[in-house]
C-alpha positions as CSV (number, residue, x, y, z in Angstrom):
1,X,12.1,21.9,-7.4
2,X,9.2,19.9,-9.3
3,X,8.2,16.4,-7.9
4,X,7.1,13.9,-10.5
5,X,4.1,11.6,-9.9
6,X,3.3,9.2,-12.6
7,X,2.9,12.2,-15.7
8,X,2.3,14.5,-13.5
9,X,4.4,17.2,-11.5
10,X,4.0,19.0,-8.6
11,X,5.9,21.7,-6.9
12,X,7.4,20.8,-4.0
13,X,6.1,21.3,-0.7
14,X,8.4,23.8,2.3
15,X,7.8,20.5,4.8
16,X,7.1,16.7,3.6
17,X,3.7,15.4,4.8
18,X,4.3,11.7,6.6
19,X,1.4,9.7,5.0
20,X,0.8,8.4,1.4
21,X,-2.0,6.3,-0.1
22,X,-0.4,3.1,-1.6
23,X,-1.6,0.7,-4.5
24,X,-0.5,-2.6,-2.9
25,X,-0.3,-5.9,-5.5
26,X,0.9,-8.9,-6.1
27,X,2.6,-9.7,-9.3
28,X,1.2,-13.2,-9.5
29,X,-2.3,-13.7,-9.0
30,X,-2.9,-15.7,-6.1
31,X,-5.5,-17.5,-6.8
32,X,-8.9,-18.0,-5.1
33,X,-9.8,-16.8,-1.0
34,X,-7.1,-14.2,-1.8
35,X,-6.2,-10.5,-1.8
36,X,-4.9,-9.2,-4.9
37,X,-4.4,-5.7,-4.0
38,X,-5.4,-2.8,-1.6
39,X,-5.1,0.6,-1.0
40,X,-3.5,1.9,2.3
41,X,-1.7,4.1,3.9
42,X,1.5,4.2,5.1
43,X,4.8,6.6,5.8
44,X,6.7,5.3,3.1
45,X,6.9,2.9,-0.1
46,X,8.6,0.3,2.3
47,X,6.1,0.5,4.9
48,X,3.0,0.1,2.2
49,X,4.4,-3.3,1.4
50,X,4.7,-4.7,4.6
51,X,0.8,-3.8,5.3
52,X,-1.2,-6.8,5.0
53,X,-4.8,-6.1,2.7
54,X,-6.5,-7.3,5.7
55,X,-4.6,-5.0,8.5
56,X,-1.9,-5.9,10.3
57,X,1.9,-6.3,9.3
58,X,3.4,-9.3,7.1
59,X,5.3,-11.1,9.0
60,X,7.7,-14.0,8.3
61,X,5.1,-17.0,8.8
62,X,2.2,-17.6,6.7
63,X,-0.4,-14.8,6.0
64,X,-4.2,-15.7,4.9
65,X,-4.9,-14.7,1.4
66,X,-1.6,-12.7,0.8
67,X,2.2,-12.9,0.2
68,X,4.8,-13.9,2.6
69,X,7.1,-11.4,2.2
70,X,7.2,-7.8,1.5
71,X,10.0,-8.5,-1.3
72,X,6.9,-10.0,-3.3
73,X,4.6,-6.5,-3.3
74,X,4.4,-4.0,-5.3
75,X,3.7,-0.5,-4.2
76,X,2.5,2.2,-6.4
77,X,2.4,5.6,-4.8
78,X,-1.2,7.2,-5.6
79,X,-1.2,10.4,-3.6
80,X,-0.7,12.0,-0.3
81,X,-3.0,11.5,2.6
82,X,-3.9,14.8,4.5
83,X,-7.0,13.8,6.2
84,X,-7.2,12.7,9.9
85,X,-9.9,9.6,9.2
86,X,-6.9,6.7,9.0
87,X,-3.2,6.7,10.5
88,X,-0.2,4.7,9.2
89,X,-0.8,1.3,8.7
90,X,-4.5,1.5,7.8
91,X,-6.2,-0.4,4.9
92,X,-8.1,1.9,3.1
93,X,-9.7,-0.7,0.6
94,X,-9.0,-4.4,-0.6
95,X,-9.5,-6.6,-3.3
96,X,-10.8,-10.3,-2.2
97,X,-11.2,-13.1,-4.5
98,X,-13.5,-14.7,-2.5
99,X,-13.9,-18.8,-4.0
């Protein structure tokens, strides 16, 4: 069984590894004093978009310099993660439109 990753595909692994890296973005830019994307990692697609660029989890209130929501993320899967250097939930790297 091939597993297809953007144009390219890969044979499919005997066990499935539990971290991805994840392009996170907004659709809309922001504006000014505000991420626009980040790379982290995470278990899942759903768990990258509820990582806030500047570490954390979003939650319902307001959230400095990102989305309120995790319906308003977009999460591109980049690769899998086998090191040991950052667990699930960690921001690798972020984009800041500092104003």
């Amino acid at each position: 069984m091939l597993l297809k990753i953007g144009t390219t595909q890969f044979q499919t692994l005997t066990y499935m590894p539990s971290l991805y890296l994840y392009r996170i973005s907004v659709e809309k830019r922001l504006g000014y004093d505000n991420f626009d994307s980040a790379i982290v990692v995470a278990t899942s697609m759903e768990h990258a978009k509820t990582i806030h660029p500047n570490g954390g989890i979003i939650e319902k209130e307001y959230q400095y310099g990102w989305v309120d929501s995790a319906e308003k993320v977009q999460a591109e899967l980049l690769a899998i993660y086998s090191g040991n250097k950052y667990e699930a939930g960690s921001v690798v790297l972020s984009s800041f439109n500092a104003g």
